[in-house]
C-alpha positions as CSV (number, residue, x, y, z in Angstrom):
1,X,74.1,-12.7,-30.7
2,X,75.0,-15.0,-27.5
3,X,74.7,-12.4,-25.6
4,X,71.5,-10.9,-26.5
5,X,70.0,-14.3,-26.3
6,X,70.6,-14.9,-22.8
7,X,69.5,-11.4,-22.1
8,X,66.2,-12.1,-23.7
9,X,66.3,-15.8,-21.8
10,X,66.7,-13.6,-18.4
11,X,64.0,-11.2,-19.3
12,X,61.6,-14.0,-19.9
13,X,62.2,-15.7,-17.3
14,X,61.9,-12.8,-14.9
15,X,58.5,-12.5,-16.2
16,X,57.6,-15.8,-15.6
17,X,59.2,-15.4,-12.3
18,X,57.5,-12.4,-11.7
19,X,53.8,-13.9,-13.2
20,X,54.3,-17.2,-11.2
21,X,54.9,-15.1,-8.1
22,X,51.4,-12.8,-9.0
23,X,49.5,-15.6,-9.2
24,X,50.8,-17.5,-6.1
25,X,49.8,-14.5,-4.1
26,X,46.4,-13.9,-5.5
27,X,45.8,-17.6,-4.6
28,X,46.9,-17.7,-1.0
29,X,44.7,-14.7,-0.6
30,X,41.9,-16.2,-2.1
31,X,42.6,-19.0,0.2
32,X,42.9,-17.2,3.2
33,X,39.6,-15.7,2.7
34,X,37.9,-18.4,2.4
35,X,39.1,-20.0,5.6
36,X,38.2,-16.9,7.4
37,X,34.7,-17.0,9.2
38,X,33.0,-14.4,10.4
39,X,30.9,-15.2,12.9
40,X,33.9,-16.6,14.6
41,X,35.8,-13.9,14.9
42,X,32.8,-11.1,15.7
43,X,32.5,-13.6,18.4
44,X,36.1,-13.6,19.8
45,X,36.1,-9.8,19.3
46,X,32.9,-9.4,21.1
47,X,35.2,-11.5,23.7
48,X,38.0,-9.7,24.0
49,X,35.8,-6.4,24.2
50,X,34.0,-7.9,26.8
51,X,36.9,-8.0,29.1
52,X,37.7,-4.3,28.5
53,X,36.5,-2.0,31.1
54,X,34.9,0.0,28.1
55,X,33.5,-3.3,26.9
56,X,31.9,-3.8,30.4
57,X,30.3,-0.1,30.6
58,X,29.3,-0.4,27.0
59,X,27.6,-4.2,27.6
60,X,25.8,-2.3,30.9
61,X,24.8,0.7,28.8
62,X,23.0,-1.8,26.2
63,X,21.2,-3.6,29.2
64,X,20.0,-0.2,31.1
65,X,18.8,0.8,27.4
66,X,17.0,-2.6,26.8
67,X,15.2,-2.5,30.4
68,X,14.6,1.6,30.3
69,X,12.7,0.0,26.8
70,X,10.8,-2.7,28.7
71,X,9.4,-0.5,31.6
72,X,8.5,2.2,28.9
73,X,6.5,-0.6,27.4
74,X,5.0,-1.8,30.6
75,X,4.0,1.9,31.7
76,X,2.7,2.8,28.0
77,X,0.6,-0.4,28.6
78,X,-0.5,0.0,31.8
79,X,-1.9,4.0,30.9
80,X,-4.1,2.3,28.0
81,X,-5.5,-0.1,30.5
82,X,-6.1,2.8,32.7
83,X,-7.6,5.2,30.2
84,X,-10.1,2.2,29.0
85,X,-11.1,1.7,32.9
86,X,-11.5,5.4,33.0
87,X,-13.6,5.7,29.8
88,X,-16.0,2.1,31.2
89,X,-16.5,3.6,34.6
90,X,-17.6,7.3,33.4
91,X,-20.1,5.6,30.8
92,X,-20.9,3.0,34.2
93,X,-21.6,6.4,36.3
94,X,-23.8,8.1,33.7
95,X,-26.4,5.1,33.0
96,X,-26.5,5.3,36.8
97,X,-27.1,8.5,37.4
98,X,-29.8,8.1,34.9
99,X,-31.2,4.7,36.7
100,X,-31.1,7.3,39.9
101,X,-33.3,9.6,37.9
102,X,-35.6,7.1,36.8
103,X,-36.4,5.8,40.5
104,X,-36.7,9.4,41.4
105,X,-39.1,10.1,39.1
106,X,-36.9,12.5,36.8
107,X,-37.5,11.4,33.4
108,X,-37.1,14.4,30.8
109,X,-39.7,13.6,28.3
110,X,-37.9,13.7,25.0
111,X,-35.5,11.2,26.3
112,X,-38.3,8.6,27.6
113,X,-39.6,9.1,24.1
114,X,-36.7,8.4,22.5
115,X,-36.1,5.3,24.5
116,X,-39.5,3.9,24.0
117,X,-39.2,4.2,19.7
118,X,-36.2,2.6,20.3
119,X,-37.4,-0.4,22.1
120,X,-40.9,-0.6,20.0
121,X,-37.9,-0.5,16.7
122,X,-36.2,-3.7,18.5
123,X,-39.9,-5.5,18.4
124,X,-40.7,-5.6,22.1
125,X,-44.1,-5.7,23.7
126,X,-45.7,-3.0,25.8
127,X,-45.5,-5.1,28.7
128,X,-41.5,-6.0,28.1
129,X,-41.0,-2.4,27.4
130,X,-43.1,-1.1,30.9
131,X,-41.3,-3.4,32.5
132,X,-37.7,-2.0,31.1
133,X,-38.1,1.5,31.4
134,X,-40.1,1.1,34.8
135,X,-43.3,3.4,33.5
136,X,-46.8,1.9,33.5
137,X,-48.1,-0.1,30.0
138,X,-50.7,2.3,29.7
139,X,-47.5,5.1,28.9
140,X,-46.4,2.9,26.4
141,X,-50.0,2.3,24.7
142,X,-50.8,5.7,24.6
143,X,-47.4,6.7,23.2
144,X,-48.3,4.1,20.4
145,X,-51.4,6.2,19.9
146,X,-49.9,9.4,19.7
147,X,-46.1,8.9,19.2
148,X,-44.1,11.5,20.9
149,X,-46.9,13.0,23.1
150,X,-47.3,10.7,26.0
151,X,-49.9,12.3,28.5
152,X,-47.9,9.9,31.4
153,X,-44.5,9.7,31.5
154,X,-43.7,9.3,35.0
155,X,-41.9,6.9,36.1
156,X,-43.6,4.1,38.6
C-alpha cells in the first residue's frame, strides 16, 4: 500500500509540476506581449532596411514613384487650364468675328432678329437697344411693328 501511495504522491505532483510549469509559460508570454510595441520595432526594422543596399533602391523607387505622381498631377492640371483657355479664346474669336461682321455691314437677318427679341425680352429701350447692336432706332421700331420683318436691318 506504501508503495502505491507514493506512486500516486509522484503522479500528483508531476501534474502540479507540469500545470505550474503551463501556466508559468502562458504568463511570461502574455507578458512579453504586452511589452512589445509595434511602432517601435516597424521603426527599427524600417532602420535596419534602410541601411541595406535593397533598402536604399527600394526607399529611391518609392520617391521616383511619389514625384512621377506629382508631375502627372501638375501636367493633368496644367491640360485643364489649357483646354479652358482654348475653349474662352474660340468663344472670344467668334463674338469677334461677328463684331467684324457687324461693322462691315454683314448682319444675316434672322440673327439681328433674334438679337433684338432678345434684348426687347430683357426690358431695354429702343434707343439702348440701337445703341447695342449698332443699327438705327427706327430698325428697332419697325421690328416692334412687324416683329420679325424689319424692312432695315443694316447695320450703321
Amino acid at each position: 500500500m506504501l508503495p502505491d501511495l507514493d506512486f500516486s504522491l509522484a503522479v500528483i505532483g508531476l501534474i502540479l509540476l507540469t500545470g505550474g510549469m503551463l501556466l508559468w509559460r502562458s504568463v511570461s508570454a502574455r507578458q512579453r506581449i504586452a511589452r512589445q510595441n509595434p511602432l517601435s520595432e516597424l521603426e527599427r526594422e524600417k532602420e535596419q532596411r534602410s541601411h541595406t543596399p535593397e533598402g536604399l533602391i527600394q526607399e529611391m523607387e518609392l520617391r521616383l514613384y511619389d514625384y512621377g505622381r506629382e508631375v502627372e498631377g501638375r501636367v493633368e492640371t496644367t491640360l485643364h487650364v489649357l483646354d479652358r483657355l482654348i475653349r474662352d479664346a474660340e468663344h472670344e474669336i467668334g463674338r469677334l468675328e461677328e463684331v467684324l461682321q457687324a461693322s462691315r455691314g454683314v448682319q444675316p437677318e434672322p440673327e439681328i432678329n433674334q438679337r433684338i427679341s432678345c434684348l426687347i425680352e430683357t426690358g431695354l429701350t429702343d434707343a439702348e437697344i440701337a445703341a447695342c447692336l449698332g443699327c438705327s432706332q427706327e430698325t428697332i421700331e419697325q421690328w416692334r411693328q412687324h416683329p420679325g420683318r424689319s424692312g432695315d436691318t443694316r447695320v450703321a
